[in-house]
C-alpha positions in Angstrom: 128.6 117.4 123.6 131.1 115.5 125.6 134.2 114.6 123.7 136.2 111.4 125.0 140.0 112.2 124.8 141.1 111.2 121.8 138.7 113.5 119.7 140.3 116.3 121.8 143.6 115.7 121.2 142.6 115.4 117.1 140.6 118.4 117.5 142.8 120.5 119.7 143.8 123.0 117.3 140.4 123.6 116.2 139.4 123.6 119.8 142.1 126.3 120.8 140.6 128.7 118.0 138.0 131.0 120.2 135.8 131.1 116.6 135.1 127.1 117.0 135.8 125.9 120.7 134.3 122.8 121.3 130.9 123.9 120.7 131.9 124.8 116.9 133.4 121.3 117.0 130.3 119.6 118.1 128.9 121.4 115.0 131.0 120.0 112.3 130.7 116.5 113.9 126.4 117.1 113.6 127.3 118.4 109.7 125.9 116.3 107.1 128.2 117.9 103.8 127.3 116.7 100.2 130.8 116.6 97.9 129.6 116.5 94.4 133.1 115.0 91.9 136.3 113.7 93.6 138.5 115.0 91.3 140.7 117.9 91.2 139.0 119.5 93.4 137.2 117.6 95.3 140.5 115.7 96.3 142.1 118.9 98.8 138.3 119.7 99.9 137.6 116.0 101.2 140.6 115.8 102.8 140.2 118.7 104.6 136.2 117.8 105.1 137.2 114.5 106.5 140.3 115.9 109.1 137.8 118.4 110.1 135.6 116.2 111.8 132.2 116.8 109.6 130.5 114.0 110.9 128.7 112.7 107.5 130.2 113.3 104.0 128.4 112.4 101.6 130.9 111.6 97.9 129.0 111.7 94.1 131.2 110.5 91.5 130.6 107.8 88.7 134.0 107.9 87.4 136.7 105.2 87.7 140.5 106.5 88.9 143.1 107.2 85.8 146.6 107.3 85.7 146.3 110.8 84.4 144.4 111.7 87.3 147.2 111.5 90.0 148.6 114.4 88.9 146.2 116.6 90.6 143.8 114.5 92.6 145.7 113.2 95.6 142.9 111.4 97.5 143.7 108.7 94.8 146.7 106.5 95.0 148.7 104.6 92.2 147.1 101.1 93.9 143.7 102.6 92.9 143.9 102.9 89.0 140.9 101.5 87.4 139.1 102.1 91.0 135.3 103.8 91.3 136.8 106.8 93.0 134.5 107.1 95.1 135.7 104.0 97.0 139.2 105.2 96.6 138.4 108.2 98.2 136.9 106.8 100.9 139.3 104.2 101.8 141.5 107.4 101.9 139.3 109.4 104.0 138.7 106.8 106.6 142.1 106.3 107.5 142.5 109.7 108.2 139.5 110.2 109.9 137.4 106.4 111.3 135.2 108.9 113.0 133.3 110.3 109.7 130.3 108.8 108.0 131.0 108.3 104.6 128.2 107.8 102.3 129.0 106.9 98.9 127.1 107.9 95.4 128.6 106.0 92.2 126.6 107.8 90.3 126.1 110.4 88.3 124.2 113.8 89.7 120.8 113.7 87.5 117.7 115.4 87.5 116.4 112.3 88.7 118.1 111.8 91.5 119.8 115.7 92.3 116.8 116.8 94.8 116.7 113.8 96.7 120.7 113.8 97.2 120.7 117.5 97.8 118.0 117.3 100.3 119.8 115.0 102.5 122.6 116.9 103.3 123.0 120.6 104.9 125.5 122.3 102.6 126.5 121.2 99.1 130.3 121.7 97.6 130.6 121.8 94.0 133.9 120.4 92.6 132.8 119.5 88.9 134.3 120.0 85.7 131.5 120.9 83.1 128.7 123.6 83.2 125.8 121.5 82.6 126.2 119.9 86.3 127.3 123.1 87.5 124.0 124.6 86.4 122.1 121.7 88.0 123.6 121.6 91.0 123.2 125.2 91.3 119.1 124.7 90.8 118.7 121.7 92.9 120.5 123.6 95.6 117.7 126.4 95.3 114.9 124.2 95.0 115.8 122.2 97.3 117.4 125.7 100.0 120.6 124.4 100.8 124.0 127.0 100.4 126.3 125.7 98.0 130.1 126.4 98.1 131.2 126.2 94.6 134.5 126.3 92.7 136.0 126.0 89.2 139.7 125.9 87.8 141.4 125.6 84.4 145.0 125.9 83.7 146.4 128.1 86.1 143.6 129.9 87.9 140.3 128.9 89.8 137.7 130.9 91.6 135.4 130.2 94.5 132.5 131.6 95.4 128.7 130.3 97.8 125.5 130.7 96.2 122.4 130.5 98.9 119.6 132.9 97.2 116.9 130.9 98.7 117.7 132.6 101.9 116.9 135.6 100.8 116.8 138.2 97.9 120.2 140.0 99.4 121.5 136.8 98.2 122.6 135.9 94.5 122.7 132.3 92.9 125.3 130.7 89.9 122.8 132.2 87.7 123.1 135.5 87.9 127.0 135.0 87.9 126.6 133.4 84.4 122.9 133.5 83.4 123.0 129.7 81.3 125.9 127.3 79.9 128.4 128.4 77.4 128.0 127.4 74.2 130.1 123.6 74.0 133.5 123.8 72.4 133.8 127.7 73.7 134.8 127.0 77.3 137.7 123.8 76.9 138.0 121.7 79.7 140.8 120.5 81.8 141.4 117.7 79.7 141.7 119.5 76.8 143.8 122.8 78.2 145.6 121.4 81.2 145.6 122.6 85.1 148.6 123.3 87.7 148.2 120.1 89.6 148.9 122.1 93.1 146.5 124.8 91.5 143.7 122.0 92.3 144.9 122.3 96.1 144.8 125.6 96.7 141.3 126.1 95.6 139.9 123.2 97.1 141.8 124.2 100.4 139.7 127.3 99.4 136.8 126.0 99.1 136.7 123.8 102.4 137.5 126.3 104.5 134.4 128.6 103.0 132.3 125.1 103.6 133.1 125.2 107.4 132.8 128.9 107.7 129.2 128.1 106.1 129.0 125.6 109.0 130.1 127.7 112.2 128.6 130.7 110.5 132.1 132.3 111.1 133.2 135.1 109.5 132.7 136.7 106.2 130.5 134.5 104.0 131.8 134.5 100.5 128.0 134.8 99.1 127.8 138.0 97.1 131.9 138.0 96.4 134.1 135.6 93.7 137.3 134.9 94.7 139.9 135.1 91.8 143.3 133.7 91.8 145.6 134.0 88.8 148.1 131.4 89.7 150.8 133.3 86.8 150.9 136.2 88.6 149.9 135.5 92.1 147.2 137.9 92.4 144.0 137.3 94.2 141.0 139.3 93.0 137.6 139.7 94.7 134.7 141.2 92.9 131.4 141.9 93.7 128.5 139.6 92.4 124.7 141.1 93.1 121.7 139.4 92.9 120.0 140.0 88.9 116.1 141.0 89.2 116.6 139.3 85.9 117.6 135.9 87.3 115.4 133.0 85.3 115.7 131.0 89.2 116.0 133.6 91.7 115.1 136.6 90.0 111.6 138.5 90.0 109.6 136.5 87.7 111.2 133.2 87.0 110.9 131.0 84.2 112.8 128.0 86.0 110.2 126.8 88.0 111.5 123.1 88.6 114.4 120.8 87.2 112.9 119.6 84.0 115.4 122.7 81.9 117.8 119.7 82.5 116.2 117.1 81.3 117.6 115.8 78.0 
């Protein structure tokens, strides 16, 4: 594509990199990226999303802003307390980037409505704070064969790791990373055991960059590996996670067939 000479100038230093060139450029711009939760997470990996240049992003979040959230998610502002966020994170996003699509989702990611979301988009980020989405979002993205870049954080450490086993059976999904939910109560959440604030950027800076990689197909994908980083000690870990025969989505005789293990 032909860029006019103010997307080069904003682009240059993706431009410069021989990895993207304007031709990786042109790709973003075409990207269609599906940001489930802008919280914590999904704060560092829109802002990043949105500088990028990926031309539609799409933001799923039925949540209002609270104070208490401004200590970690810093798409929100003090002005926006009581907000949906996803309009406050789009008013954000648009003033640093007029040139994205934003498409916005105040709602909650269902079983009625997590295939047709999914779906629209190219690549799915994950940046939700209980398993039971995490587990849906996971599914959908299989049913529905779209990679998903997922991360999760809790006091001082996060991991990030991309699912896409509906490419191929070299290829493992959330699933056979952590076969079903925790039990509730075992697993506390951020609310109730705290997070780093500037923990919430570094894995969301994390987590967008594996989303563009995705996109250029650059480099090493992250599918098959979870990153580990213990924020106490500074140490980042990277194990290996193999696709399970014994999978109930992805494995060799599945018993999740569709989305209706959700459905409450």
């Amino acid at each position: 594509m032909d860029f006019n000479e103010a997307q080069i100038q904003r682009y240059a230093r993706h431009i410069l990199l021989p990895e993207v060139g304007g031709e990786g450029q042109a790709q973003l711009m075409a990207a269609k990226v599906l940001v489930v939760g802008a919280g914590g997470l999904g704060s560092p990996l829109l802002l990043y999303l949105a500088a990028a240049g990926v031309g539609t992003i799409g933001l799923v979040d039925d949540d209002a802003v609270d104070l208490s959230n401004l200590q970690r998610q810093i798409v929100h502002t003090t002005p926006s307390v009581g907000r949906p966020k996803v309009d406050s994170a789009a008013e954000t996003l648009a003033a640093i980037n007029p040139e994205v699509t934003l498409v916005r989702h105040t709602e909650r990611l269902t079983t009625a409505n997590a295939m047709e979301l999914i779906s629209a988009y190219d690549i799915v980020a994950d940046g939700t704070d209980n398993f039971a989405t995490r587990f849906l979002i996971n599914d959908a993205c299989y049913f529905a064969k779209r990679p998903l870049v997922s991360a999760a954080i809790l006091r001082f450490d996060g991991q990030v790791s991309t699912f896409k086993a509906h490419e191929d059976g070299a290829h493992p999904c959330y699933r056979c990373l952590y076969r079903e939910p925790p039990p509730d109560g075992q697993i506390p959440t951020c609310a109730e055991a705290g997070v780093l604030g500037a923990l919430c950027g570094m894995v969301g800076s994390l987590q967008a960059t594996e989303v563009i990689k995705e996109i250029l197909h650059i480099g090493d994908s992250l599918s098959g590996s979870l990153v580990i980083y213990e924020g106490l000690g500074t140490t980042f870990r990277k194990i290996k996670v193999r696709p399970d025969p014994g999978c109930p989505l992805c494995g060799e005789a599945p018993s999740i067939t569709d989305l209706s293990i959700h459905e409450h």
